[in-house]
ZADO-305575 format. One record per atom (N, C-alpha, C, O): residue number from 1; residue in three letters; atom name; x, y, z. Coordinates in pm, 1 decimal. Example, Ala and Ser with C-alpha at 12.3 -4.5 7.8 and 13.67 -1.06 7.14 Angstrom:
num; residuo; atomo; xx; yy; zz
1; ALA; N; 1319.0; -569.0; 780.0 $
1; ALA; CA; 1230.0; -450.0; 780.0 $
1; ALA; C; 1320.0; -330.0; 780.0 $
1; ALA; O; 1423.6; -331.9; 846.5 $
2; SER; N; 1285.0; -225.0; 708.0 $
2; SER; CA; 1367.0; -106.0; 714.0 $
2; SER; C; 1290.0; 3.0; 787.0 $
2; SER; O; 1340.9; 113.8; 803.9 $
This chain:
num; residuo; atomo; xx; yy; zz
1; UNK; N; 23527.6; 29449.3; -1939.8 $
1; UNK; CA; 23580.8; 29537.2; -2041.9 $
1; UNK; C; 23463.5; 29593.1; -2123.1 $
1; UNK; O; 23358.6; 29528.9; -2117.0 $
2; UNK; N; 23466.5; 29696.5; -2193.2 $
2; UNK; CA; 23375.0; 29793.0; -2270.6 $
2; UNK; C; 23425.8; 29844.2; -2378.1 $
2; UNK; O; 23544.5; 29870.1; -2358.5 $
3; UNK; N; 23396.0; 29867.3; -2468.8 $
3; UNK; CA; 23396.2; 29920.7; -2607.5 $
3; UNK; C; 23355.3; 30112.5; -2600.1 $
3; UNK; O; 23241.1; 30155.6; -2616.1 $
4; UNK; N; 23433.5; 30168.8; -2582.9 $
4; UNK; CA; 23347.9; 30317.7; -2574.3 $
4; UNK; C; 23366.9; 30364.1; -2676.1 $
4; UNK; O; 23471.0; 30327.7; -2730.8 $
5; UNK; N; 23253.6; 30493.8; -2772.0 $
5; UNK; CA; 23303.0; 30591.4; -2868.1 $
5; UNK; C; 23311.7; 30710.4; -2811.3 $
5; UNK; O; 23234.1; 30757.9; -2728.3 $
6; UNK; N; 23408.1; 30759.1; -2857.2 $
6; UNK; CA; 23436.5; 30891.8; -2795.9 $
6; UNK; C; 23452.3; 31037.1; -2937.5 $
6; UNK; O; 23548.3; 31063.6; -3009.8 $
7; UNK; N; 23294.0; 31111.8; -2927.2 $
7; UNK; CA; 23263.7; 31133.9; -3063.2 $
7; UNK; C; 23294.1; 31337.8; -3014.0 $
7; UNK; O; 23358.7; 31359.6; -2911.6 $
8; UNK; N; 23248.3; 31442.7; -3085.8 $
8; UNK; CA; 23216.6; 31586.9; -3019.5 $
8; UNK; C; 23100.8; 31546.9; -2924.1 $
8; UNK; O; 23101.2; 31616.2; -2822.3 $
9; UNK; N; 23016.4; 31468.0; -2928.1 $
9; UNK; CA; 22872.8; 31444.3; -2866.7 $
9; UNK; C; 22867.0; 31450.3; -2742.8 $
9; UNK; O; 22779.5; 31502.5; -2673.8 $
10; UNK; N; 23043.3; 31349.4; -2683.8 $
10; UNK; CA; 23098.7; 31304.8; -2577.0 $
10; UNK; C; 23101.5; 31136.2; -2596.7 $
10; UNK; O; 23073.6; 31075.2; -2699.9 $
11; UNK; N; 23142.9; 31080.4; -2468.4 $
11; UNK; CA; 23144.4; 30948.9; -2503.3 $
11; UNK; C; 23061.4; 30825.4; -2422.2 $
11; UNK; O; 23063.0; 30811.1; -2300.0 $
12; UNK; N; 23010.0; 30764.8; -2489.9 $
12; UNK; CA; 22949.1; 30651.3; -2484.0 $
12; UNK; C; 22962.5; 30502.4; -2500.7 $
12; UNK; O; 23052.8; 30469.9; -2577.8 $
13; UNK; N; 22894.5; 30405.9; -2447.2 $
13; UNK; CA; 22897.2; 30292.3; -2498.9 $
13; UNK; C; 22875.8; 30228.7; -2590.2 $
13; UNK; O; 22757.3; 30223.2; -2623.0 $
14; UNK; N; 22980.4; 30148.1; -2677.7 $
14; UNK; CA; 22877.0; 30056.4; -2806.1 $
14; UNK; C; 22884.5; 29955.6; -2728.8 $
14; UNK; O; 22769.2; 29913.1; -2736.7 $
15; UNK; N; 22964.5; 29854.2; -2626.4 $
15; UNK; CA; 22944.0; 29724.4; -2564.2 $
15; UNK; C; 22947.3; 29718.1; -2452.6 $
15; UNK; O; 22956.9; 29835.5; -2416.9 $
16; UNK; N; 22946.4; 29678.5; -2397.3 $
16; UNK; CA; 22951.4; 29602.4; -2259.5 $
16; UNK; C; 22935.8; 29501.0; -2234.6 $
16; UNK; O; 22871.7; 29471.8; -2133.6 $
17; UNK; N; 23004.1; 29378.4; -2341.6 $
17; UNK; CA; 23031.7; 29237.8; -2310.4 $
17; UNK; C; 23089.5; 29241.9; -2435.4 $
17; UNK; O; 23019.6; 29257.3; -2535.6 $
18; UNK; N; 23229.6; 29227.9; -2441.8 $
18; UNK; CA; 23334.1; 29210.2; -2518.9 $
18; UNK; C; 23435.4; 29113.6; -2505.5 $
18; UNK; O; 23504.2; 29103.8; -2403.9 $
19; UNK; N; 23449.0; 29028.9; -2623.2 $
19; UNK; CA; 23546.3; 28934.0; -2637.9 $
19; UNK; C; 23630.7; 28989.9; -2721.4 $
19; UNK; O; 23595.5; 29075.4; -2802.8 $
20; UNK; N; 23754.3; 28945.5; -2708.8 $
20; UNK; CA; 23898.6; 28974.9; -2799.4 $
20; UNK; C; 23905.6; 28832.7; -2862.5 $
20; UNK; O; 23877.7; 28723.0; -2814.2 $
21; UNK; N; 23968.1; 28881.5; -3029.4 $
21; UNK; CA; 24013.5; 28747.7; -3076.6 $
21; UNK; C; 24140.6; 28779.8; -3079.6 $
21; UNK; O; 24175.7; 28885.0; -3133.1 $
22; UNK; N; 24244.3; 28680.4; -3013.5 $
22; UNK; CA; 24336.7; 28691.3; -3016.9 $
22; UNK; C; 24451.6; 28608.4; -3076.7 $
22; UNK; O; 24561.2; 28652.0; -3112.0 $
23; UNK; N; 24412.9; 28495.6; -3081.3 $
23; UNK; CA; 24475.1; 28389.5; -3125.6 $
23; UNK; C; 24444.9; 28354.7; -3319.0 $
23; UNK; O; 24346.9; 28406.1; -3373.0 $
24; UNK; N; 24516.6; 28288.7; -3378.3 $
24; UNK; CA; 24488.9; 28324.4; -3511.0 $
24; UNK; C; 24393.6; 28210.7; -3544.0 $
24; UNK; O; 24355.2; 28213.9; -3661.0 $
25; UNK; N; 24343.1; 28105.5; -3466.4 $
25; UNK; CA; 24210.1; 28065.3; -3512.4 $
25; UNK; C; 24095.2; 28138.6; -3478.3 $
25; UNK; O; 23990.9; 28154.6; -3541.6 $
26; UNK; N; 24138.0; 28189.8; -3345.1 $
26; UNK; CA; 23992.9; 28344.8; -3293.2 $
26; UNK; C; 23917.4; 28432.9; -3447.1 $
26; UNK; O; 23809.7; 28450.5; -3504.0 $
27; UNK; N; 24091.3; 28473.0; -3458.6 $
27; UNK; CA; 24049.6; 28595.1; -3584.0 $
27; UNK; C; 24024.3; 28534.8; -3727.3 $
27; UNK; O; 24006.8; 28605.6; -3826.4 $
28; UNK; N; 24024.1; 28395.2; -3728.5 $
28; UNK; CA; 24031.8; 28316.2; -3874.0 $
28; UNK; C; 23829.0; 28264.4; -3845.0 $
28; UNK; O; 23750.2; 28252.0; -3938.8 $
29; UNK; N; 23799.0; 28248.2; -3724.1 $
29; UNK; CA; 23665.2; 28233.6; -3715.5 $
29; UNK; C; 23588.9; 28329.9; -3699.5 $
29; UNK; O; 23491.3; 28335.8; -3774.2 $
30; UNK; N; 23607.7; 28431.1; -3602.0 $
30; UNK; CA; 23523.3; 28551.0; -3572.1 $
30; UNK; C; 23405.3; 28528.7; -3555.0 $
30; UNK; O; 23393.4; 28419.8; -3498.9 $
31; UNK; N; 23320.6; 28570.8; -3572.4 $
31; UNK; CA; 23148.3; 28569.1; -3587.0 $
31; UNK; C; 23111.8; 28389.9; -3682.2 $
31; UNK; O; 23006.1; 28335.1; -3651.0 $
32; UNK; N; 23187.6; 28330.4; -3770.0 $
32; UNK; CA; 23131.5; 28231.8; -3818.9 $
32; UNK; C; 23077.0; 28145.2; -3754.2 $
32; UNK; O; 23127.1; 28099.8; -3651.3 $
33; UNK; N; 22946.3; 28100.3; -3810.5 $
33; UNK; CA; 22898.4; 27959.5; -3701.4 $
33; UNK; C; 22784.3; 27984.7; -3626.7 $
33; UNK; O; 22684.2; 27913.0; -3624.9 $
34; UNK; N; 22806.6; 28121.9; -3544.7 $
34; UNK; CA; 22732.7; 28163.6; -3456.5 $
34; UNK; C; 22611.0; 28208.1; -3526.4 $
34; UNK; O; 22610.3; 28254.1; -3640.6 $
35; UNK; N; 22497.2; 28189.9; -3442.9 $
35; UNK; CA; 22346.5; 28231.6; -3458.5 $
35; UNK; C; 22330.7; 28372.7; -3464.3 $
35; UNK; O; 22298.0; 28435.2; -3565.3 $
36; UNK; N; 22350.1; 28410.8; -3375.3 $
36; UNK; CA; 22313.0; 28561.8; -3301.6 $
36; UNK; C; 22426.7; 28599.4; -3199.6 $
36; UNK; O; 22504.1; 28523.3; -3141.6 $
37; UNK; N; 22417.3; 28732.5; -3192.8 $
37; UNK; CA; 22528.5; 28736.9; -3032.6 $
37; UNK; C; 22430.0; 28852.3; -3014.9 $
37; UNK; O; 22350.3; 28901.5; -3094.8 $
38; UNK; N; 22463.4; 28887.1; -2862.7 $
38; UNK; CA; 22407.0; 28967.7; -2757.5 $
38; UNK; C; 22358.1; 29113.7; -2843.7 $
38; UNK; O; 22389.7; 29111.9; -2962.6 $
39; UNK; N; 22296.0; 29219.7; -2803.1 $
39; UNK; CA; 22243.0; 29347.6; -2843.4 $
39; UNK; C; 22396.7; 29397.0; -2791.1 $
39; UNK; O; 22445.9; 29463.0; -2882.6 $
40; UNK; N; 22484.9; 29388.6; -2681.6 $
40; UNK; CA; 22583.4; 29449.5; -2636.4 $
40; UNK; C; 22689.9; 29436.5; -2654.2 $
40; UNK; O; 22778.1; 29504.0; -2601.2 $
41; UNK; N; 22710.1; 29322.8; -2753.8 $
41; UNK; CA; 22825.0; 29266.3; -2764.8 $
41; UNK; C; 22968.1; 29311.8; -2894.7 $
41; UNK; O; 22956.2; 29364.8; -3005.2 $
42; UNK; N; 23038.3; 29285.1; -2854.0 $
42; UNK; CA; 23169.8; 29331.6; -2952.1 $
42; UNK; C; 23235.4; 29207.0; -2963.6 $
42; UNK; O; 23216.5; 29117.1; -2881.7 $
43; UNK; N; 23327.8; 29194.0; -3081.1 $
43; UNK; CA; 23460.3; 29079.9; -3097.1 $
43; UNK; C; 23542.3; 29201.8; -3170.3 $
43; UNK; O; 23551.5; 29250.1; -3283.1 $
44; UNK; N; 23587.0; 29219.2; -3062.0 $
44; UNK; CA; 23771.8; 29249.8; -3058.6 $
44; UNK; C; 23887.7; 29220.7; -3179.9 $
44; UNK; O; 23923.7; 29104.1; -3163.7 $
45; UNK; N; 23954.3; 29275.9; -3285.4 $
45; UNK; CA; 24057.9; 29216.2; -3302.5 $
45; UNK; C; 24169.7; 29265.2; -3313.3 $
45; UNK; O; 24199.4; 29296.1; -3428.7 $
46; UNK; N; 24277.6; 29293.3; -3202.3 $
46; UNK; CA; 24369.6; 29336.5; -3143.2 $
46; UNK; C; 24527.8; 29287.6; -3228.6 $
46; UNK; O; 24584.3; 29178.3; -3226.9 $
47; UNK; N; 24561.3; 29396.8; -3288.6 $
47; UNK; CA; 24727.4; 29322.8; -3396.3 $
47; UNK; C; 24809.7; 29445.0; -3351.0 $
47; UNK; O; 24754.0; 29550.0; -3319.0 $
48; UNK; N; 24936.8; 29429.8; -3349.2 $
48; UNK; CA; 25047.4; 29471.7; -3356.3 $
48; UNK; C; 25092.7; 29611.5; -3387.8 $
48; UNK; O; 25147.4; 29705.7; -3330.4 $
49; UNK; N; 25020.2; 29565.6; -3564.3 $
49; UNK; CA; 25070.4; 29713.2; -3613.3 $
49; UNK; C; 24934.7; 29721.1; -3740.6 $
49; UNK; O; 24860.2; 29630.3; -3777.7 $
50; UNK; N; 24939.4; 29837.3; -3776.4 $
50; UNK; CA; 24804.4; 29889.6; -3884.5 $
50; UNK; C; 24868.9; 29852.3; -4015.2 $
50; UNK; O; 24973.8; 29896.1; -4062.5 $
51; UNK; N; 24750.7; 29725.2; -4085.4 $
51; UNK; CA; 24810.9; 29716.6; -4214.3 $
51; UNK; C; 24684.1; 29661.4; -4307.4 $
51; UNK; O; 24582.2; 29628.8; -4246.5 $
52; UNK; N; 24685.6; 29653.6; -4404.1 $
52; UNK; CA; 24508.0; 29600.8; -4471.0 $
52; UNK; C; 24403.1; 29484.4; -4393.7 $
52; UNK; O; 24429.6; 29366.5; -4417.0 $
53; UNK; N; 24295.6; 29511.9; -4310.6 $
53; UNK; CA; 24259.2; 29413.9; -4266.1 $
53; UNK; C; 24147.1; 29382.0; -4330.0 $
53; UNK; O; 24078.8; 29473.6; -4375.8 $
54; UNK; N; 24101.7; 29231.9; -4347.2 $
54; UNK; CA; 23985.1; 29256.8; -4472.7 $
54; UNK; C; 23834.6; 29140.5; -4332.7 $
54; UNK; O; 23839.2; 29090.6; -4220.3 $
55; UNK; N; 23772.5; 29149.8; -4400.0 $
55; UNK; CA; 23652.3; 29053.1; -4320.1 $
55; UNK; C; 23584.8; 29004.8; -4427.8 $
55; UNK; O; 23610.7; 29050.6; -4539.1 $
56; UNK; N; 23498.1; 28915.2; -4413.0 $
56; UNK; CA; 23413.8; 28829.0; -4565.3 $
56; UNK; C; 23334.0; 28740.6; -4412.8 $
56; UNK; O; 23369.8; 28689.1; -4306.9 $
57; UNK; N; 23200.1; 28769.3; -4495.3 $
57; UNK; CA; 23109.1; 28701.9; -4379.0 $
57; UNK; C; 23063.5; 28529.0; -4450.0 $
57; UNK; O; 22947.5; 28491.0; -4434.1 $
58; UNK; N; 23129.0; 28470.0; -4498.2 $
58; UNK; CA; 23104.1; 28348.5; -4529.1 $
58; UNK; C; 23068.0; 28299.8; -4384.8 $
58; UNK; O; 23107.0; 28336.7; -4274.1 $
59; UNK; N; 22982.3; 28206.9; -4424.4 $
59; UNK; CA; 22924.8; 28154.1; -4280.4 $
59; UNK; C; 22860.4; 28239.1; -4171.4 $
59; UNK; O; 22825.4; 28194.1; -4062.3 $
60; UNK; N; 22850.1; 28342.0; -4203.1 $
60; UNK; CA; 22796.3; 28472.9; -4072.9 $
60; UNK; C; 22654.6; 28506.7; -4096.0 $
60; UNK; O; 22616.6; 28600.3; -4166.4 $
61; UNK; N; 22571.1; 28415.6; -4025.6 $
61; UNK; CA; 22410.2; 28445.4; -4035.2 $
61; UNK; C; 22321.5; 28534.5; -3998.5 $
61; UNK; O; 22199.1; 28525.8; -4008.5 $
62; UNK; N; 22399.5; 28640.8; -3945.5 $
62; UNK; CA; 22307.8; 28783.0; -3946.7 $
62; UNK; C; 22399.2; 28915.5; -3992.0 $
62; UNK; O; 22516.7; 28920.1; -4028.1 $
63; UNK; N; 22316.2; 29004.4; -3978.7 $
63; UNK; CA; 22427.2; 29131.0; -4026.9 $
63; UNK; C; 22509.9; 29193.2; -3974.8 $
63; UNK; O; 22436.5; 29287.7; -3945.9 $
64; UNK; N; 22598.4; 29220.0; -3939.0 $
64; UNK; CA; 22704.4; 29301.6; -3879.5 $
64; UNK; C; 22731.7; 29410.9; -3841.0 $
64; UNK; O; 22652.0; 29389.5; -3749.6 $
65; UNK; N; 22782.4; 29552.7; -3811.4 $
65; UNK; CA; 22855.1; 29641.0; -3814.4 $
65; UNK; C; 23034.9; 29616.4; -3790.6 $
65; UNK; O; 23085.1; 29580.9; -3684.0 $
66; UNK; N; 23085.8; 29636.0; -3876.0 $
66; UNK; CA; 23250.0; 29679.0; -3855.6 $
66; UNK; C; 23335.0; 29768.6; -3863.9 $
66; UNK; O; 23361.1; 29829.3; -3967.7 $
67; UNK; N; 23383.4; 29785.0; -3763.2 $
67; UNK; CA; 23486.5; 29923.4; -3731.5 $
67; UNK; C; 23643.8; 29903.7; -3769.1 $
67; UNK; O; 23709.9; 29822.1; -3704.8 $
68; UNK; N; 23694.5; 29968.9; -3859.2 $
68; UNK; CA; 23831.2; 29957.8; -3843.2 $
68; UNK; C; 23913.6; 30071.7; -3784.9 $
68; UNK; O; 23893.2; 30169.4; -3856.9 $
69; UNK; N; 24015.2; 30109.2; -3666.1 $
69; UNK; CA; 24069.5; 30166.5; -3661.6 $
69; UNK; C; 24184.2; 30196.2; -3624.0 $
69; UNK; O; 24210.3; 30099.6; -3552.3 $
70; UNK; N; 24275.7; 30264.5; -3621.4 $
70; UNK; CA; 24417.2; 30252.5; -3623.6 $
70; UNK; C; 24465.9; 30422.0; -3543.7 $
70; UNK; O; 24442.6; 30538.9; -3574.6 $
71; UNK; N; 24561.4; 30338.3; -3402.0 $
71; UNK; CA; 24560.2; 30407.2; -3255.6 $
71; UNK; C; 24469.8; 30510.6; -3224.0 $
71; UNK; O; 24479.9; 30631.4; -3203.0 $
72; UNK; N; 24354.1; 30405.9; -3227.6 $
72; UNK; CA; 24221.2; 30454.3; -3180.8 $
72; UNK; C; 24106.0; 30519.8; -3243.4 $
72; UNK; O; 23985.1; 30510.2; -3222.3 $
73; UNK; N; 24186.5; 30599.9; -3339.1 $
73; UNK; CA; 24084.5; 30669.8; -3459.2 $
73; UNK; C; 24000.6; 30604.6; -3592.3 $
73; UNK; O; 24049.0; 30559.0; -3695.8 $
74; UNK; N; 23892.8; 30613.6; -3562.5 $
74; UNK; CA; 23848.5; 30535.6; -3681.6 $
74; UNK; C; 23841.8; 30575.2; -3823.6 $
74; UNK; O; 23813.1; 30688.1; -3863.4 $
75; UNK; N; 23871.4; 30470.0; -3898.9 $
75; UNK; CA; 23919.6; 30524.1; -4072.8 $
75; UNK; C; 23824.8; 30444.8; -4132.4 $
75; UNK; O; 23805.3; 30474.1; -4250.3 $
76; UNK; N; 23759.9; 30354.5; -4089.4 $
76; UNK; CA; 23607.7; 30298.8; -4211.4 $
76; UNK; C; 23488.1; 30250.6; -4101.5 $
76; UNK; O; 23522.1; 30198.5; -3995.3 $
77; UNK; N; 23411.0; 30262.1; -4119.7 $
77; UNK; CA; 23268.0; 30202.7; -4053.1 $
77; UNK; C; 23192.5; 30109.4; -4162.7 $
77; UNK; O; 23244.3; 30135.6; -4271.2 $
78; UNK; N; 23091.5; 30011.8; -4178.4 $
78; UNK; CA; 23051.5; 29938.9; -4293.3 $
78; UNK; C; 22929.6; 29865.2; -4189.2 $
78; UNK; O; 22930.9; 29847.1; -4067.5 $
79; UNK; N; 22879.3; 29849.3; -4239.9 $
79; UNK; CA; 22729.4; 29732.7; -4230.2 $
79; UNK; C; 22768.3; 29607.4; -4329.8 $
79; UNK; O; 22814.8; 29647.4; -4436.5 $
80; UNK; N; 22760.7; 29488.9; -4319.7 $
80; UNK; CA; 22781.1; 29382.5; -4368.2 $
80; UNK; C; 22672.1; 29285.5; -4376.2 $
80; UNK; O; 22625.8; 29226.7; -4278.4 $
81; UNK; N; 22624.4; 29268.3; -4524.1 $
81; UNK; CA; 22506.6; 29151.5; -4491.0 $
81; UNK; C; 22601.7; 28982.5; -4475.3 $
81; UNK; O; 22714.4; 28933.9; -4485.3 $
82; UNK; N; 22468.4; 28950.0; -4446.4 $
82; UNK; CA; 22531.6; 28755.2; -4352.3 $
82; UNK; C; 22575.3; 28740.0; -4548.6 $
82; UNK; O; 22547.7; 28820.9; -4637.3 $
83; UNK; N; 22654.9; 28596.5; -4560.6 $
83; UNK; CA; 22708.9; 28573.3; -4656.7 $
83; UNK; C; 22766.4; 28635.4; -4734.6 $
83; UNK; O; 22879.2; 28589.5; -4753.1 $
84; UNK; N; 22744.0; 28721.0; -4792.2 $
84; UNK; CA; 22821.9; 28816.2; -4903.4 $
84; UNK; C; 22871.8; 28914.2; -4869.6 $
84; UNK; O; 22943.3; 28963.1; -4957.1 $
85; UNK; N; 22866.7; 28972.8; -4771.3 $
85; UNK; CA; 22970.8; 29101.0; -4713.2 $
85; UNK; C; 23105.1; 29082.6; -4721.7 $
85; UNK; O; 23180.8; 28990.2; -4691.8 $
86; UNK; N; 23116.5; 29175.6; -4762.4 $
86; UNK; CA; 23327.4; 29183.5; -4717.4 $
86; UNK; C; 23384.2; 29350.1; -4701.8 $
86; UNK; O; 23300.3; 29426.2; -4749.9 $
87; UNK; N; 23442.6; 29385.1; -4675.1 $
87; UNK; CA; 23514.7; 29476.1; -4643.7 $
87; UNK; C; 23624.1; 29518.3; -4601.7 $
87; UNK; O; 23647.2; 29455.6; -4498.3 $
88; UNK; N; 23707.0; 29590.4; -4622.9 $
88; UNK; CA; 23873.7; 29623.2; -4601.6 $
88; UNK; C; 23901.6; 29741.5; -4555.9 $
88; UNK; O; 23822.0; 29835.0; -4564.9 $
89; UNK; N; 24035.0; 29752.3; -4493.6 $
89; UNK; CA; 24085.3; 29890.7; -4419.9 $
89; UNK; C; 24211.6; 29848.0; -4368.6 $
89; UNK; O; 24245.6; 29744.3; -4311.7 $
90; UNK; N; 24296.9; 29990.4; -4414.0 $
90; UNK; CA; 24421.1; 29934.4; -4278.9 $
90; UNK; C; 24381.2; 29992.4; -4097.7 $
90; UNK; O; 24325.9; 30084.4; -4037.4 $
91; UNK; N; 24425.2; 29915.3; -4083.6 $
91; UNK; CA; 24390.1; 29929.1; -3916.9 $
91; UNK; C; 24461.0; 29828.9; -3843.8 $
91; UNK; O; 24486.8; 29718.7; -3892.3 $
92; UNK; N; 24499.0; 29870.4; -3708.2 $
92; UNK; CA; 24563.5; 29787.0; -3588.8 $
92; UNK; C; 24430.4; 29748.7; -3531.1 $
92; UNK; O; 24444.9; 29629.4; -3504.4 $
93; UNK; N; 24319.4; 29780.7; -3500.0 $
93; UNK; CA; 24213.5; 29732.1; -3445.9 $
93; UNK; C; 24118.2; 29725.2; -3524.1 $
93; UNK; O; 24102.2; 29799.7; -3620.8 $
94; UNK; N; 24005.7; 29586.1; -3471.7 $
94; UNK; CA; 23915.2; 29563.1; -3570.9 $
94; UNK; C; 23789.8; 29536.6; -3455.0 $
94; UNK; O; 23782.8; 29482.6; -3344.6 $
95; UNK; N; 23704.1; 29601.4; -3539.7 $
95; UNK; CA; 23558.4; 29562.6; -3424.0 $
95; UNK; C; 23412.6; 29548.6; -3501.3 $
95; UNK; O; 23336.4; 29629.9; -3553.5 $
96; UNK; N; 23411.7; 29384.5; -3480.0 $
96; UNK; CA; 23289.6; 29349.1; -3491.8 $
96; UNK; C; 23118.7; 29364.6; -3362.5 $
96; UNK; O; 23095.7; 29329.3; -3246.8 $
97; UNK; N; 23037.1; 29438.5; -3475.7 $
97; UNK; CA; 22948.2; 29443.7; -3372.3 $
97; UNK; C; 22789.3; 29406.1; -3402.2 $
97; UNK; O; 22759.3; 29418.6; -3520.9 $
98; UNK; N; 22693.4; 29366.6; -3323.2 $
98; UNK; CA; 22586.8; 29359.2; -3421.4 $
98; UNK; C; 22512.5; 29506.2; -3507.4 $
98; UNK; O; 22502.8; 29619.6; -3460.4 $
99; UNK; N; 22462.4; 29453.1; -3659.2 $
99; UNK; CA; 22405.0; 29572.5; -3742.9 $
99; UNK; C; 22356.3; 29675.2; -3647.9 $
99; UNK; O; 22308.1; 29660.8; -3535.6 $
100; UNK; N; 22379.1; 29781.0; -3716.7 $
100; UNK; CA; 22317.1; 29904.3; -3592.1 $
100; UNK; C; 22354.3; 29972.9; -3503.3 $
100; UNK; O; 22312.0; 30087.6; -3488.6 $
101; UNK; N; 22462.0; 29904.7; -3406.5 $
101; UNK; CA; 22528.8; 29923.1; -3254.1 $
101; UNK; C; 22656.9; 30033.9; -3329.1 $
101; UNK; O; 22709.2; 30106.3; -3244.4 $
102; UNK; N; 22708.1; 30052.5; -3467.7 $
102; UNK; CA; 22753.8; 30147.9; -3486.2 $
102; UNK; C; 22726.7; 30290.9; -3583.0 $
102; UNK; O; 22812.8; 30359.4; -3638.2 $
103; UNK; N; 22577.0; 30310.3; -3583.3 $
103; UNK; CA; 22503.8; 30391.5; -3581.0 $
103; UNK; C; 22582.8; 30507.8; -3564.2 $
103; UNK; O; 22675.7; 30446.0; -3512.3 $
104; UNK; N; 22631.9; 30649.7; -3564.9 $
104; UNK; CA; 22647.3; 30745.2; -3499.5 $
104; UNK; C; 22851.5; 30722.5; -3516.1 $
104; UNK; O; 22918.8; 30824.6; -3502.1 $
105; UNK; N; 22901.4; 30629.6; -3535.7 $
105; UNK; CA; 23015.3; 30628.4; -3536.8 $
105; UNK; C; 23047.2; 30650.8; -3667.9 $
105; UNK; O; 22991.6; 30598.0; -3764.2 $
106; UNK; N; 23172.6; 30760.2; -3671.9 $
106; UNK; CA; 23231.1; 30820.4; -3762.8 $
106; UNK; C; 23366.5; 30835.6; -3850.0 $
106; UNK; O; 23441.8; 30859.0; -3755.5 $
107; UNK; N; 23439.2; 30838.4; -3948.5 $
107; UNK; CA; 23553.0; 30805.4; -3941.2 $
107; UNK; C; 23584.5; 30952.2; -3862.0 $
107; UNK; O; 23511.1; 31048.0; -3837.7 $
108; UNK; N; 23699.0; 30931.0; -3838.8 $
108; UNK; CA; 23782.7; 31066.3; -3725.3 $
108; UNK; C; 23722.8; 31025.8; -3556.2 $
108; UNK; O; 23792.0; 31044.8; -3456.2 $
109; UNK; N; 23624.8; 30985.3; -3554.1 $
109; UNK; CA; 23589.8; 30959.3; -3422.7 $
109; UNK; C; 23663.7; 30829.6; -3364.1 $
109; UNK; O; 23689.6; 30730.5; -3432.4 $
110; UNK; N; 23694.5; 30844.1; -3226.2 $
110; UNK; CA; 23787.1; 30774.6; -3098.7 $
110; UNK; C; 23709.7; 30658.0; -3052.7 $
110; UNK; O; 23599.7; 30676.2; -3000.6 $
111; UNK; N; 23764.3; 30524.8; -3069.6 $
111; UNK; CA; 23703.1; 30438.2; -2985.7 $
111; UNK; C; 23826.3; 30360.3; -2897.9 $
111; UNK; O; 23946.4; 30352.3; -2923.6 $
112; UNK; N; 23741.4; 30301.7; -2774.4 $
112; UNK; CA; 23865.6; 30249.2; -2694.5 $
112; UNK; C; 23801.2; 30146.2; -2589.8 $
112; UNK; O; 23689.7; 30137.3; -2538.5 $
113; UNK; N; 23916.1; 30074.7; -2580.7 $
113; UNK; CA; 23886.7; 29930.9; -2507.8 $
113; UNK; C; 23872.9; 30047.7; -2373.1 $
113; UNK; O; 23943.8; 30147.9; -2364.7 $
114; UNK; N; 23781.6; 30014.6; -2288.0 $
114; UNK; CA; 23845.7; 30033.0; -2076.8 $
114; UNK; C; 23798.4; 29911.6; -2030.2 $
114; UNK; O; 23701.9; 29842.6; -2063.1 $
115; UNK; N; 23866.1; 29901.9; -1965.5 $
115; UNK; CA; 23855.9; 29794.2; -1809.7 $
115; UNK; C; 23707.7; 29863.2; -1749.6 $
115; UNK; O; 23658.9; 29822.4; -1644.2 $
């Protein structure tokens, strides 16, 4: 699975090694704990329906990028430092990525899971 943005530019990759959190200890841990993850990597968080989703990097030892967006369109982008970050949005999808990897992503711009 892959993470693509799909911007006027055309579309591209932000991942190519993506995990989904799916389960509600997945999305209650997320990134906590962990050291580092990959230059390519995404965590997924896949809900139902679009409604305030918030993140707080307690325990999250490097910096972040997070995407919120809702059927597909993105409505906030944010950089998050380790410990004190937090951030909110309504959105059905949530995507954690490392600092940087969402560079160039915009609100109004398309992102999407493919096989």
């Amino acid at each position: 699975m892959r993470l693509v943005h799909d911007s006027n530019g055309g579309q591209h990759p932000l991942a190519t090694q993506v995990d989904t959190a799916d389960t509600i200890l997945q999305q209650g841990l997320g990134l906590m704990f962990r050291r580092s993850i990959p230059d390519d990597y995404a965590l997924v968080f896949r809900f139902g329906k679009a409604k305030r989703r918030d993140i707080h990097m307690l325990c999250v030892f490097f910096p972040i990028d997070v995407i919120w967006a809702r059927d597909g369109e993105v409505v906030k982008v944010k950089t998050l430092r380790p410990w004190r970050g937090y951030g909110a949005a309504a959105a059905d999808l949530l995507v954690e990525l490392p600092a940087g990897n969402a560079a160039g992503v915009e609100v109004g711009d398309r992102i999407a899971l493919v096989e």
